[in-house]
C-alpha positions as CSV (number, residue, x, y, z in Angstrom):
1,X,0.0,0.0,0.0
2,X,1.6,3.2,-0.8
3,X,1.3,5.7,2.6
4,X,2.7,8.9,0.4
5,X,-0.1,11.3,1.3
6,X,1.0,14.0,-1.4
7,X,-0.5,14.6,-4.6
8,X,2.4,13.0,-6.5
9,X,1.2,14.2,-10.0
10,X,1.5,18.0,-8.4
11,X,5.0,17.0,-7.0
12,X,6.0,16.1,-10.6
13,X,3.9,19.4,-12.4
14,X,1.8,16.8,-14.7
15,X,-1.8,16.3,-15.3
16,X,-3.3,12.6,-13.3
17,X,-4.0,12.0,-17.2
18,X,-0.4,12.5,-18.2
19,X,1.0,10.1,-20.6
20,X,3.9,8.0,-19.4
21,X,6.4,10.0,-21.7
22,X,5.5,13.5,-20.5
23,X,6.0,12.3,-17.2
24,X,9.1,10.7,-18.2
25,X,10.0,14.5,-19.7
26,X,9.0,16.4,-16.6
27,X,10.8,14.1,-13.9
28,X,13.9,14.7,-16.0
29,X,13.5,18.3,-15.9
30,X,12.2,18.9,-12.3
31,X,15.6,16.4,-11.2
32,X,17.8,18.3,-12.9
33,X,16.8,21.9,-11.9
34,X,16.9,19.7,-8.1
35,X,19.3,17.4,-8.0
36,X,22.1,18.4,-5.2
37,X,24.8,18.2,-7.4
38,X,23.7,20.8,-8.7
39,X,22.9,23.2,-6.2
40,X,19.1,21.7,-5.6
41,X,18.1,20.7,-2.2
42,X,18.3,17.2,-0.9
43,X,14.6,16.6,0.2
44,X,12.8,18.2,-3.0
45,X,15.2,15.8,-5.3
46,X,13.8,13.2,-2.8
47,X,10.4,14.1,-3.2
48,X,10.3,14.2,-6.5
49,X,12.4,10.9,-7.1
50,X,9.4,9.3,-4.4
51,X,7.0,10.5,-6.7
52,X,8.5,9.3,-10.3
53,X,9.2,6.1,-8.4
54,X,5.5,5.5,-8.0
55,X,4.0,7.8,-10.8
56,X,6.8,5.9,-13.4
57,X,5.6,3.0,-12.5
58,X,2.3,1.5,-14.1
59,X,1.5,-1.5,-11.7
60,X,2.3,1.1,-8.9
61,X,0.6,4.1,-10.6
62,X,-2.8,2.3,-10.7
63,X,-2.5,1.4,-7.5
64,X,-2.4,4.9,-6.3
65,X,-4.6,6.5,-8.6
66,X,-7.3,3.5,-6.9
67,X,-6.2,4.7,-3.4
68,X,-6.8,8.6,-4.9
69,X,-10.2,7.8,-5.7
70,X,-11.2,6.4,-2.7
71,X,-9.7,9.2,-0.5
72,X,-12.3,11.6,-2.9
73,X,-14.9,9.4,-2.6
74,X,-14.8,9.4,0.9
75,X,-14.0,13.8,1.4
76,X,-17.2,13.7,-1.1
77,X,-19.5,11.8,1.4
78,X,-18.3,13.8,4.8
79,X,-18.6,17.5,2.8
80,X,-22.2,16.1,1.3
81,X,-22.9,15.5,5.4
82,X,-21.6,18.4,6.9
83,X,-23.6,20.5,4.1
84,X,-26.7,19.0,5.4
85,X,-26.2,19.4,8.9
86,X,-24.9,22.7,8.9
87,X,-26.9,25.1,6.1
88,X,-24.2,27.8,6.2
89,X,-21.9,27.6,3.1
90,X,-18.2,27.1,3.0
91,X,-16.4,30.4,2.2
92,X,-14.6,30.2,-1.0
93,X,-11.0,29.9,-0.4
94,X,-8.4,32.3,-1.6
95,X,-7.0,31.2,-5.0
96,X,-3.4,30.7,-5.0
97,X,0.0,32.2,-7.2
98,X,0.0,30.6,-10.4
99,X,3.6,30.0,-10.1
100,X,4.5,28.8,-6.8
101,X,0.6,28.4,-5.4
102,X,1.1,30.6,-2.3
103,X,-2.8,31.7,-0.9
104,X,-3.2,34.8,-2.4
105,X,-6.5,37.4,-1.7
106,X,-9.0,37.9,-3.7
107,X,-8.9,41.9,-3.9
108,X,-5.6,42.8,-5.3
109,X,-4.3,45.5,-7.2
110,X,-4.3,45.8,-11.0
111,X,-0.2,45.3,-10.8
112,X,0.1,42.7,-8.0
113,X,2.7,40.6,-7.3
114,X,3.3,37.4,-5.2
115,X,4.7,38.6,-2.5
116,X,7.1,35.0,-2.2
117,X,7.9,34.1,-5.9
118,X,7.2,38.0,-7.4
119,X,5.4,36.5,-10.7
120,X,2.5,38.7,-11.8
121,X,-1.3,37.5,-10.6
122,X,-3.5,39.8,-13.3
123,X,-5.1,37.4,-15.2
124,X,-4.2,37.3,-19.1
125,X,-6.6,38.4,-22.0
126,X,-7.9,36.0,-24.0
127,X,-7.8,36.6,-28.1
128,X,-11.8,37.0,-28.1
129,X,-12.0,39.7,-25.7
130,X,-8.9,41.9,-26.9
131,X,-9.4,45.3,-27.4
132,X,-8.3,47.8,-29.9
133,X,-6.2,49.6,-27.4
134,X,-5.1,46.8,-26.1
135,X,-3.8,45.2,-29.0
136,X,-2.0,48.5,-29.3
137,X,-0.1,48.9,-26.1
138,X,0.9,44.8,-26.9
139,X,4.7,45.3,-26.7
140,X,7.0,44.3,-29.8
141,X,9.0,41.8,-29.8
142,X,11.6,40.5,-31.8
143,X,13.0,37.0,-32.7
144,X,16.6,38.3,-31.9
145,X,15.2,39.4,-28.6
146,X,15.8,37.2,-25.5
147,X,13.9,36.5,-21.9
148,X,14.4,34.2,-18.8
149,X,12.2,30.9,-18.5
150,X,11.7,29.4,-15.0
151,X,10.5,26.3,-14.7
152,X,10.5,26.7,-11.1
153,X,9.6,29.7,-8.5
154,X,12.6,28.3,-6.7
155,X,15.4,28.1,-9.8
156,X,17.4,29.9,-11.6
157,X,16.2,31.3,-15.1
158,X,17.3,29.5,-18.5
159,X,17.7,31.8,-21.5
160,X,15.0,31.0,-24.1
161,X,15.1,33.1,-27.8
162,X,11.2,34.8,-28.5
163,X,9.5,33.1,-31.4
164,X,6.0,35.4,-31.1
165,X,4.0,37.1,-28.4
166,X,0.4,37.7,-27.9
167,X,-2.2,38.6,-25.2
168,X,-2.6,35.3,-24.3
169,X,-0.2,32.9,-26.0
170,X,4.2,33.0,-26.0
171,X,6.3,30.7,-28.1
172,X,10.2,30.8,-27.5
173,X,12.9,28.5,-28.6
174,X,14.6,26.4,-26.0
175,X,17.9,24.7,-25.6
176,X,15.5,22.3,-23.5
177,X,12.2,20.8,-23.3
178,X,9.5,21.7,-20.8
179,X,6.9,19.0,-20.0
180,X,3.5,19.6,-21.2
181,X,1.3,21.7,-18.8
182,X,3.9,22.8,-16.6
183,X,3.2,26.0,-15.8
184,X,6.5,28.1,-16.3
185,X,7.5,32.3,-15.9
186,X,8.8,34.1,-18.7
187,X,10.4,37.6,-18.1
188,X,11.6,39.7,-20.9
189,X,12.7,43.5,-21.2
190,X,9.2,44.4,-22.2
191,X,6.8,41.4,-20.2
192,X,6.8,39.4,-16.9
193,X,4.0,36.4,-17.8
194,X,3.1,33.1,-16.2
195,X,2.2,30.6,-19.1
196,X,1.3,26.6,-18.9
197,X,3.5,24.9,-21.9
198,X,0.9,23.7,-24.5
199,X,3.1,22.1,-27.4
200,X,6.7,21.1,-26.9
201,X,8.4,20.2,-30.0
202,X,12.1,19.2,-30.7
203,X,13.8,20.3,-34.3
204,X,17.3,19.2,-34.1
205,X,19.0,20.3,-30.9
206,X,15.9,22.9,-30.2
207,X,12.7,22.8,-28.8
208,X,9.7,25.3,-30.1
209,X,7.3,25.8,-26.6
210,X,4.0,27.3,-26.6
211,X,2.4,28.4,-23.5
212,X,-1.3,29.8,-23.1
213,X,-0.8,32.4,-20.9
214,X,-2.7,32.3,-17.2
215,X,-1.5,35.9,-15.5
216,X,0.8,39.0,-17.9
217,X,2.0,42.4,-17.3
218,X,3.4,44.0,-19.9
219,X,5.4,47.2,-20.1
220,X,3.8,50.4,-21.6
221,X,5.4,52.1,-24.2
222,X,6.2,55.1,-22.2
223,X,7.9,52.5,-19.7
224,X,6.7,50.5,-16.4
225,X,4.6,47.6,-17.1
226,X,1.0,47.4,-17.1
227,X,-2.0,44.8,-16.2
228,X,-3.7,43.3,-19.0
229,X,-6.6,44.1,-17.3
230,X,-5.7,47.2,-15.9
């Protein structure tokens, strides 16, 4: 029976759907950013090495995902109970940072940050709902022009080359690959944006990643940067 009470598909940044190979991909990327060899720390390598072993595993998988069920099945049947007996509602709880999932309040400035990892918490504008002006203050970027991807709240930056920027999508070229809806911070001269990776593809030694993006600030033309929703 496996006693790991953590949600080991969180641990590893993958979707309980994931297929074997993404969690292959994202393991090898979460180790290496982790591992302390290279400057990671000892227990989140360990973590994460607890939670391939199991996760990596498909006899061992299905096992937990059965246990994850039950434990669901079970929170579903005491909330359904205490709902009955007690006819005051739950309060909704705060939603977290995108990045590093820190409780965050629900009446925030236009501009906030997190006030642990510093990535941006307006949320992004969606192609359907852009406005003229909007559109227009959208700063330019070119493909020469360069920005630093984290994987992680907690690592360093990798540099990544910009491929094409929009109010709710980036695509960058990467000397690495990024598991598929890991969520991941991209900060350039002109934007600071939180993005989950949509399409990783390899061409020769580089990888094309697309992330929809989930909270943006850009910088105004006139300087500083600016809410999308601002």
């Amino acid at each position: 029976m496996i006693r790991n009470r953590r949600n080991l598909y969180r641990l590893l940044h993958v979707q309980p759907d994931a297929a074997p190979e993404v969690v292959k991909a994202a393991y090898r990327a979460l180790i290496a950013l982790h591992h302390p060899d290279k400057g990671g720390d000892h227990a989140t390598a360990s973590l994460i090495n607890d939670a391939y072993a199991v996760v990596g595993d498909a006899v061992r998988r299905a096992e937990y995902d059965a246990q994850r069920a039950a434990r669901n099945s079970r929170a579903g049947v005491r909330g359904h109970s205490a709902t009955r007996a007690d006819a005051s509602p739950s309060p909704t709880p705060a939603p977290g940072c995108p990045m590093c999932e820190l409780p965050i309040p629900a009446q925030r400035a236009a501009n906030a940050r997190c006030t642990r990892c510093q990535a941006p918490l307006s949320p992004a504008t969606h192609a359907s709902g852009q406005k003229p002006n909007e559109r227009r203050s959208m700063p330019r970027v070119s493909k020469a022009d360069w920005a630093l991807l984290h994987a992680d709240w907690r690592a360093a930056g990798i540099d990544v080359r910009m491929r094409d920027l929009s109010l709710d999508g980036i695509s960058v070229y990467s000397g690495a690959a990024v598991a598929l809806h890991q969520r991941v911070r991209l900060v350039g001269a002109a934007f600071d944006v939180v993005a989950e990776i949509v399409s990783c593809r390899r061409v020769n030694d580089v990888y094309t990643l697309h992330g929809q993006l989930i909270t943006a600030q850009f910088a105004a033309r006139a300087g500083g940067f600016v809410s999308t929703t601002a």
